[in-house]
C-alpha positions in Angstrom: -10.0 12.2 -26.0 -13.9 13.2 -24.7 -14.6 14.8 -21.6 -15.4 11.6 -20.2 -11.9 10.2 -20.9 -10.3 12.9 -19.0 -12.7 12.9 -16.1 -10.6 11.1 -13.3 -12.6 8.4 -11.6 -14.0 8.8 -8.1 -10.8 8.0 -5.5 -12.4 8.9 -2.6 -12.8 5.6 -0.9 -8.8 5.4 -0.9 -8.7 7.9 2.4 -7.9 6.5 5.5 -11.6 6.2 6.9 -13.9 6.3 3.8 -13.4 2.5 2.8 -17.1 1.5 1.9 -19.6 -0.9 2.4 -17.9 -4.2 3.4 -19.3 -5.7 -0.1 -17.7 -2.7 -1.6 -14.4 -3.3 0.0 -14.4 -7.2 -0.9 -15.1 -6.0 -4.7 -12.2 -4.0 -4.5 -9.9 -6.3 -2.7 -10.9 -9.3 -5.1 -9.7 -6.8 -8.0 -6.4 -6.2 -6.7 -5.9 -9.5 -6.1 -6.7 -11.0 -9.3 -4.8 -8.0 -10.6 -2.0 -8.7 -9.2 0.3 -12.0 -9.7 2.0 -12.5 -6.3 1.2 -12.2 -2.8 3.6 -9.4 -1.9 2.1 -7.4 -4.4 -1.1 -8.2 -3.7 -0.8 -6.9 0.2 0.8 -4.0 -0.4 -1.7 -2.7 -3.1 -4.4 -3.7 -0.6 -2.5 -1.9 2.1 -1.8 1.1 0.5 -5.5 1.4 -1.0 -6.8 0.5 2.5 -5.3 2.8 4.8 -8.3 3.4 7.4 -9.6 -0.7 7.2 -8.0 -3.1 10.5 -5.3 -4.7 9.6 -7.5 -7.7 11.1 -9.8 -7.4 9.0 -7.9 -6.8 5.8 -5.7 -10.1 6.4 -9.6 -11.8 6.5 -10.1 -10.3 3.9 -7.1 -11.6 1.8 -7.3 -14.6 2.6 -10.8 -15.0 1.3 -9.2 -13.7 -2.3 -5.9 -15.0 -2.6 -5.8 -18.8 -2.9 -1.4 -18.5 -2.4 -2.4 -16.9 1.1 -4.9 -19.8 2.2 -1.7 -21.3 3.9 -1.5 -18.5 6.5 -3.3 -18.2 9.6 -5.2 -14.8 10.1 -2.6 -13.4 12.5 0.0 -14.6 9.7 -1.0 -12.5 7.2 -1.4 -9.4 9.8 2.3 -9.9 10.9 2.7 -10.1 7.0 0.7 -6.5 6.9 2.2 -4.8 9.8 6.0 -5.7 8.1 5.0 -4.5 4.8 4.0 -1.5 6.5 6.7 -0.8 8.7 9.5 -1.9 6.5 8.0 0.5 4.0 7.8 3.2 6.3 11.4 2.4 7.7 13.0 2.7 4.7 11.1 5.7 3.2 12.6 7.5 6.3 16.2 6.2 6.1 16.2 8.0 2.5 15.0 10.9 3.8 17.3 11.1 6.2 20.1 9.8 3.9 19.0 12.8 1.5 18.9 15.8 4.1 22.8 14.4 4.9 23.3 14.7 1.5 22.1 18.2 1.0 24.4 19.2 4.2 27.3 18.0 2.3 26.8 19.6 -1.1 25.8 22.6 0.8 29.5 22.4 2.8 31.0 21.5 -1.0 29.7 24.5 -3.7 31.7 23.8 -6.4 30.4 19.9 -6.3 27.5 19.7 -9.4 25.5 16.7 -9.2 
């Protein structure tokens, strides 16, 4: 491996806020979604890597690249964003809070190993 290989490549545009030029963002968003084979994929990679953009605008802008999403209307594929999004966050929070009631029990229980 060179120096080159293990320099990491620029990430920066991934913060919430720091998206790009609008042809920068289409290049990305055109990427992920030839990248990736099925719509549910698709949204959430361009969700996750997209933070900071309207979810407005993102569904736009997904519906320019993904020919399986041409079938949506524009406030379709928000309502398909915003559940991705909130489902997501939903359940990343139930198993948090499943885990802290976990750690209360084994706490209560010593001699239980995992």
């Amino acid at each position: 491996m060179t120096a080159a290989d293990e320099t990491p490549p620029d990430l920066g545009w991934i913060a919430p806020g720091h998206h790009g030029t609008p042809a920068q963002t289409m290049a990305r968003l055109r990427a992920i979604c030839a990248a990736v084979p099925d719509l549910h994929g698709a949204c959430l990679a361009a969700l996750a890597t997209h933070q900071g953009l309207p979810r407005e605008i993102l569904a736009a802008a997904l519906l320019q690249c993904r020919p399986d999403a041409r079938a949506y209307k524009r406030e379709d594929m928000v309502s398909l964003l915003t559940a991705l999004h909130t489902g997501g966050r939903e359940a990343f929070e139930a198993v948090q809070r499943s885990r802290r009631t976990a750690d209360r029990k084994a706490a209560a229980m010593p001699w239980v190993k995992d």
